[in-house]
Structure formats: C-alpha cells, structure tokens
N, C-alpha and C positions, 0 to 999 in steps of 0.2 A: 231520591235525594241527590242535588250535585255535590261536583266534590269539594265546593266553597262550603258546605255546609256540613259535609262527611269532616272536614278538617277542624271544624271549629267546633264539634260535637265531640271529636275526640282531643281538645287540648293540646292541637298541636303550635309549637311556637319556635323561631327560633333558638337552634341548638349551639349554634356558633358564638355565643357572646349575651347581648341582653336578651334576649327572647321578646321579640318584636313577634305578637300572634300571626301564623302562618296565613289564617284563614282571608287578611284584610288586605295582603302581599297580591293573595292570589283574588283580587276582584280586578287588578290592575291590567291595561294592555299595552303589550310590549315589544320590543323588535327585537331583546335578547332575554334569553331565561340563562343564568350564569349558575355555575355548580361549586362553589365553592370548596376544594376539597384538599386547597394549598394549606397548609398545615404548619404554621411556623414557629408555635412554642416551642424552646428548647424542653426536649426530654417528653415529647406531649407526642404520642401515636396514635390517637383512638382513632384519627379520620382515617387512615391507612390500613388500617386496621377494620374499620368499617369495609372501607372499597375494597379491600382484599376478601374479605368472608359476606358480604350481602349486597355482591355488585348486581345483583338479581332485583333485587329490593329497591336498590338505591334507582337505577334505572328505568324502572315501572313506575317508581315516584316522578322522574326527571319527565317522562313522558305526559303524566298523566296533567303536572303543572303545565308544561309547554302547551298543549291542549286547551289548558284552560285560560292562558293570559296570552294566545296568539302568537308566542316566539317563532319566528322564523330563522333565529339563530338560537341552539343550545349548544355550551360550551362549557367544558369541565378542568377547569384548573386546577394542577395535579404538579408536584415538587419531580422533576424528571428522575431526583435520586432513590423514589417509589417508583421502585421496576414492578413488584407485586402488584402495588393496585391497580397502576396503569394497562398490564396483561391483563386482569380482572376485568377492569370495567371495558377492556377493547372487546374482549369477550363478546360483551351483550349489546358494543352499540354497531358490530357488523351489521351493514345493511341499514341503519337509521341517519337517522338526519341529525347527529349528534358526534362531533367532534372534541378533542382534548389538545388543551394549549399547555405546554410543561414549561415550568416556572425552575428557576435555580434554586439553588438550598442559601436563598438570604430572608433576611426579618426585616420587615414585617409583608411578607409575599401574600398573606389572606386578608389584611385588610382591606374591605371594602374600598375603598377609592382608589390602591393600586390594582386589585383585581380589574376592578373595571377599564382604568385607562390598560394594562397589559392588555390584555381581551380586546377591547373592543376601539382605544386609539382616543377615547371621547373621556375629557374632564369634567365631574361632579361639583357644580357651583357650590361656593363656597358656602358651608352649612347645608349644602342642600342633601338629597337622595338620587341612588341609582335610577330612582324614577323619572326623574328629571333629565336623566338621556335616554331615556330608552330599555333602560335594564331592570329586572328583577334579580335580584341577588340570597341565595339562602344556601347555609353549608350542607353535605351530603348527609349528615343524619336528619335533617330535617327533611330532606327526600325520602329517606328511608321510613318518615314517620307518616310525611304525605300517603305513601302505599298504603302503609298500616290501615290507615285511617280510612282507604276507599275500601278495604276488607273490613273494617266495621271495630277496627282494634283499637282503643283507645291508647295514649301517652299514660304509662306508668313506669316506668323502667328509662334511665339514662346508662347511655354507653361511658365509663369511663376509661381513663389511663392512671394504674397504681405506680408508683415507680420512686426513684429514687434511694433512701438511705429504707428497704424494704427486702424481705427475704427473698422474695419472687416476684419481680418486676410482670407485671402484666395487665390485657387491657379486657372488658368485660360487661357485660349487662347489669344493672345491679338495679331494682326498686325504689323510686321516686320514696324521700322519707326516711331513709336506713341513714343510721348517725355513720360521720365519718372514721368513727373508732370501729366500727363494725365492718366498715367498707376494706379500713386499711386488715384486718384480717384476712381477707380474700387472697390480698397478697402475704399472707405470713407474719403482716403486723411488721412493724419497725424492730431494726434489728443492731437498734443504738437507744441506749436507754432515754439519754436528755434529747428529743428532736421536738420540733416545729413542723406543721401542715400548711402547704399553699393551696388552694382550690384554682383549680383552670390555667395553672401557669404561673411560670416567674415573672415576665414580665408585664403583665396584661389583667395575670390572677390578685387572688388577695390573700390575706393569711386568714387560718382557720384560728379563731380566736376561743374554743369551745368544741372539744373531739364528740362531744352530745349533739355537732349540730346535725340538722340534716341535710341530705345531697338535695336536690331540684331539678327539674328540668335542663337546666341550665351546665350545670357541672360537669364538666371536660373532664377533669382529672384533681389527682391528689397527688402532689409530691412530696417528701419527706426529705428535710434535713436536719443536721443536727441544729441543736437548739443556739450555740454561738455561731455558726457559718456568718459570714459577713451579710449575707442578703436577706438573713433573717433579722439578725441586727437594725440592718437599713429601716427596715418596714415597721421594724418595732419603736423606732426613736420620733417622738413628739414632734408635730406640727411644729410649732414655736422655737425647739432648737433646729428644726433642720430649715426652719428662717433665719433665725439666728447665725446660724455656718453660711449660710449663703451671702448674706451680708456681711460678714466679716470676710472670707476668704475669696468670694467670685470676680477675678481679675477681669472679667470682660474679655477671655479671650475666643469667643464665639464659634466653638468646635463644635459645642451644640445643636446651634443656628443650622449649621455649613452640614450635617452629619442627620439633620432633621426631615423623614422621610418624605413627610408636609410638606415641607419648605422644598424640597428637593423637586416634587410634583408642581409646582407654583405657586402653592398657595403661600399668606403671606405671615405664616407662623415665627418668632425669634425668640426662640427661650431668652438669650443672653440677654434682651431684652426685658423682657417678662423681669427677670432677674431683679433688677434696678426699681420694679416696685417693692422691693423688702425692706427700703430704707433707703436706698444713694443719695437719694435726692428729697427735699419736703414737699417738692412738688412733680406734678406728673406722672403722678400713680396711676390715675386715669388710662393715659399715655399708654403709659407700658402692659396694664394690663391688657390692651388691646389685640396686643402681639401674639396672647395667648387664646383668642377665641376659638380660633380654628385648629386647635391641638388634639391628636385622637389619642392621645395618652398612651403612646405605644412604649416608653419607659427608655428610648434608644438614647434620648439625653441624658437623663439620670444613671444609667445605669450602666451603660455602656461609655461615651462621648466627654463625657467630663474628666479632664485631668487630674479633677482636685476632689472627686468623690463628692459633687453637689447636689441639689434634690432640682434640677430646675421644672421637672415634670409637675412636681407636687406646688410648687408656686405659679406653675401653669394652671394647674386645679385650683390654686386660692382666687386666682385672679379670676376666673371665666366665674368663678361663688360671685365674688365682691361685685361685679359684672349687672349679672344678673340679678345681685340681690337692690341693685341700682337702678335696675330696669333700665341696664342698656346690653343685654344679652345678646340680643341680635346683630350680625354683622354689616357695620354700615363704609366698611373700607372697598376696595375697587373689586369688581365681577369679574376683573380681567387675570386670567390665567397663564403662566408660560413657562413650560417644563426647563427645569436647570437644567443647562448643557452639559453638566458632570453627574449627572443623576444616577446612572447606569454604573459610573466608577466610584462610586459611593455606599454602593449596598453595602449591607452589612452581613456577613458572611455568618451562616449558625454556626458553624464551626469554632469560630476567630471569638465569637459571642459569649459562648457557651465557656471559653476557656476564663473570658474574661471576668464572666459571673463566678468562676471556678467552680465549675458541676461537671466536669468531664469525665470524670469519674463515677457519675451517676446516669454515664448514656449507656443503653440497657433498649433493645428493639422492645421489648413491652409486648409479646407478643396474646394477638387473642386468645380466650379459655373460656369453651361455652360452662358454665355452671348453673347449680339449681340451687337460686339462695331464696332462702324464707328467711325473715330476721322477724323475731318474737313481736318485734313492736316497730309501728312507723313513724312519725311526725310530720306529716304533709303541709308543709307553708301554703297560706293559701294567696301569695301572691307570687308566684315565680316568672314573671311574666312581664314587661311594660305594660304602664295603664294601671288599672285600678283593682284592689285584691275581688280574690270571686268570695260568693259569700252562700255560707253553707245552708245545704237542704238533708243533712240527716241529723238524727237525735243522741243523744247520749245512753250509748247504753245498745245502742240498734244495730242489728248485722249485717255487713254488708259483704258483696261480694268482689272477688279482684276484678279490676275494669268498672266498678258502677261509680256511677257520676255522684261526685259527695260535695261539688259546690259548682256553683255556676258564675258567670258575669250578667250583668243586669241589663238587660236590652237598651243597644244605643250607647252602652259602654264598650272603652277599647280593654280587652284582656284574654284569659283563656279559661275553658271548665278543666275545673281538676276530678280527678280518679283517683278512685282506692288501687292501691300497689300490691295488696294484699289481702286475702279473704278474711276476716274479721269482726271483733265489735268497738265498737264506735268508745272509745274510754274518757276523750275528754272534747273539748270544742271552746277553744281560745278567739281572742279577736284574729291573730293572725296564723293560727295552727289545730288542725285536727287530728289528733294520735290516737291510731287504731291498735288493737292488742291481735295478736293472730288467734286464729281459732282452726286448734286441728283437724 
C-alpha cells in the first residue's frame, strides 16, 4: 500500500485549521513541501509543544510526504522565540535536505499565504492555493499523523492546548469525541466559577457554545475565560447589533484597511470598506461587498485595529455570504499583486496583541504531559473534515475496537474515514454522530 493510501485509510486531515483530507494534498507535485509550524494564536502552544516532544515523528512524516509530492525544497517554519522546538527539530534534520526558516513572534505568521510568500518569495493568486505556486502546505501535526499512518495507526487522538483561566495550564493527547467538559479536567477544570470556552483560539477559534460538545480532529485548543471578559462578550452579541454599531459609529477612518494582513501582502482586501455595505449608502452594497472577498478572517480588524471596538471582520463574513448567496462568489477584480511597502512595519506584535485582547495574564508555557485518558463515553462527529460527512459502517449495539474504522467517505467523494478513539460498544448512530460507551 502507498502512502497516498496509508494516509486516507487512516483519516488523516488537516490539523492546522479546516481539515482539508491529507490524502488529496499529497497526490499533488511540487517544488516546495512547507512545514507549518509558525504558531500564532495568542496563548495557543500545542505546535511547540509537538516539535519539542515528537520531532522524531514529526520528521519521518516531513520526509515521507516530500517523497511522495517530489519537493525539492522542504522548509519548516518555526516562531525564532521557540528555541525548544527549533533544537528539537535541528536535531533530526542534521544531514537532510530539510531547512528551518524562523519567523518573529507577530500574527498572523501561520497563515497560509504569509507562510508561503516568507518561505518562498512567491504570491498565491487571489482565491487561489499553495498549489498554484508550487507549494504544498500542512501544519506539523499533520506530519506527525502522516508517520502514524505509514505505521498503520489510524487518527483518533488530537493534540491539544488547555489554558487560560484553568488550574494547570497544559498541552496533551486527548481522544477524538471526549466532550470539552472532560477535556477541560485534564487541566484541573476551571478555576473561576462563571467562565466561557473558545475552541482553537481567540482570534481565529470559536466559542464552545455546549461543554457536551465534542473535540474533533480539528481542535487545537481550549481556552477559558471568565464568562464577562470583553472577548467573550464580543463573540456573544448578535449579528444585527454588531451591524447595527457599525453603522452608527464607523467613522471611515480605515486603520483596519491600513493594519490588514491581506491587504498588507497585495491583495485587495478594505474592511473600511466592506463597512459602508451596513447601511451608508442605498446603493453599492454590491460594491463594497467586494472588498471583502479576499478576507482570511484573521480577526486583526475587529479585534485588534479598530479604535471604536467595531465588528468589520464579521461584515466581511456577511458580505463574502451575501456574495455568494448571489452567485458572484468568485473573484473577478485584478490578478495583479504588489506587496505594501510598510508590510514588514506593520506586523502585529503577539505581545502588543495579546495585551490588547487583555489575556496577559493568561500567558502560561502550557507545557506538554503525556497521560492515559479513557473517558467513559465518546461522541465522534462524523464530519470533521472538508467535503462531505463519512457515513457509518457499524451497528448499534456492536463492539468495536480503538483504531477500527466506524465510517468511511463514499468513493469519488472529498473527506476522510473516521475511527473509534476507544475500545467499546457502539450505543447510538445519529445523522451526524456515533457515541461509543467504553468497555472495560
């Protein structure tokens, strides 16, 4: 079996963000394999935390892809102020064909289109993929699952980062399924009565709306704040008033714009823009929403950039809706690209960030702690993935074992096979969940 096929047998998908299936990355040929291992959530460790404890893993993965999509350049992007991982991972690439490019400690350093132009010099047409230069792009746990998966181990277990307003901030292995109320135990459980859950970051994550839910493939981290913090607030107040405030109070004076990483790289992103579809005008909402096609929602507007505490992020999200729900989704403004000459003096500093979200108080290394969790019961979503949910092949009632395939994707579909997290019997079988009961 190759390892296009070792990868997509064991479910493995991006771990960095949406979970784009690994297996369809790697049919691809390429002239750069990129390591994504630039880490920029505030308060977010697990990548570093990875490359410091499985730079073994992670590296036998980095190899085994570049092999298979032809890179003749492998490149590991790494925040310089991780001295641990970078000793780590130099470690195992003495003597390989595999270099490290170290990034500053600003946001958004892992996104995808600044990764790639740092790295490699070369601009991702607008809308388009690292494929389209040359690149293949996937963060270091997905390396590390790549390995797994040529050893015949399937994806059931995500790495997270517990932290925040928590006893004992730290980062850890935990089973695909296990509710986030369970998770947040590991660390001590919250150690403020009224708090709030973000999944995968503040400014990029979402809030946990349901401490029942369960983790995914997907899931970076959980952070805990108190339940009034302003950034919980933020995220909790209604679509319509935070249109509402925007139209009342958005002066136009386009700090946003000027402060927008997008925009910063050439593409031709203007929140302050966008803005002025909430109402300025009765006509030109077209117009404006246009400004927001190309938005990667990195939150630097909203949440950082705005004087006046505005949402222009989340009107960037209505309009690219409105957009599409138009059927003019696709971007039909100019190809041509040309990096701002203050780009570089513009970063956003995680430090300067971090203070401005006010969570500095909540920075905490998050260090790794191998443990042995079994949680009584799982809840496996059976879509954690891009593309289409998998769709199950066990019975109610039936046992199975940890690592056995308990849904598959439908050949010719894009997604990924899910696995039991836990040894078990099969208790219920929803449209979009399988919850297994452990069995001692």
């Amino acid at each position: 079996m190759n390892l296009v096929d070792q990868v997509k047998n064991a479910g493995v998908v991006g771990a960095g963000g949406a979970g784009f299936p690994t297996h369809v990355k790697l049919q691809s040929q390429v002239e750069y394999l990129l390591v994504n291992g630039a880490e920029c959530e505030p308060l977010m460790h697990k990548d570093r935390e990875l490359m410091k404890n499985f730079a073994v893993e992670i590296i036998k993965g980095v190899e085994l892809a570049a092999d298979v999509v032809g890179a003749s350049q492998v490149v590991i992007g790494i925040k310089s102020k991780n001295r641990s991982a970078i000793e780590s991972i130099q470690q195992q690439i003495k003597g390989k064909n595999i270099r490290i490019k170290e990034f500053g400690d600003y946001y958004p350093a892992g996104d995808e289109y600044e990764l790639v132009y740092t790295i490699t010099g070369r601009l991702i047409p607008p809308q388009g993929l690292p494929l389209d230069v040359g690149c293949v792009v996937n963060n270091v746990e997905t390396f590390y699952n790549i390995y797994r998966a040529s050893e015949g181990i399937a994806v059931t277990e995500t790495f997270v980062t517990i932290t925040g307003a928590v006893e004992t901030p730290l980062s850890t292995l935990v089973p695909i399924g296990m509710s986030v109320n369970d998770v947040l135990q590991l660390a001590g459980g919250a150690n403020i009565s009224e708090f709030a859950v973000m999944e995968s970051g503040l400014m990029m994550g979402k809030p946990v709306k349901d401490l029942r839910q369960p983790v995914t493939k997907t899931t970076g981290g959980l952070i805990v704040l108190p339940k009034e913090h302003n950034l919980i607030q933020r995220y909790e107040k209604p679509p319509k008033i935070m249109d509402r405030i925007g139209h009342s109070a958005c002066d136009q004076c386009s700090y946003c714009t000027e402060l927008c990483p997008r925009y910063l790289l050439g593409y031709d992103v203007q929140p302050h823009l966008v803005m002025r579809s909430l109402g300025f005008s009765a006509t030109g909402a077209e117009l404006w929403n246009s400004f927001a096609q190309l938005c990667c929602q990195c939150g630097i507007c909203t949440l950082y950039s705005c004087p006046e505490n505005l949402y222009p992020r989340e009107a960037c999200i209505h309009s690219i809706k409105d957009l599409k729900a138009a059927g003019k989704g696709k971007w039909e403004g100019t190809p041509e690209i040309k990096v701002h000459p203050m780009k570089n003096d513009r970063r956003v500093p995680v430090k300067r960030l971090m203070n401005r979200l006010g969570i500095t108080r909540y920075d905490a290394e998050a260090e790794y702690v191998a443990m042995d969790v079994a949680p009584e019961q799982v809840h496996i979503s059976l879509k954690q993935h891009v593309g289409e949910a998998a769709t199950s092949i066990v019975s109610i009632g039936q046992l199975v074992e940890k690592a056995q395939e308990i849904a598959v994707i439908k050949e010719g579909k894009l997604g990924a096979n899910i696995h039991a997290s836990i040894t078990g019997r099969v208790r219920e079988i929803g449209q979009n969940m399988i919850i297994i009961e452990r069995v001692n």
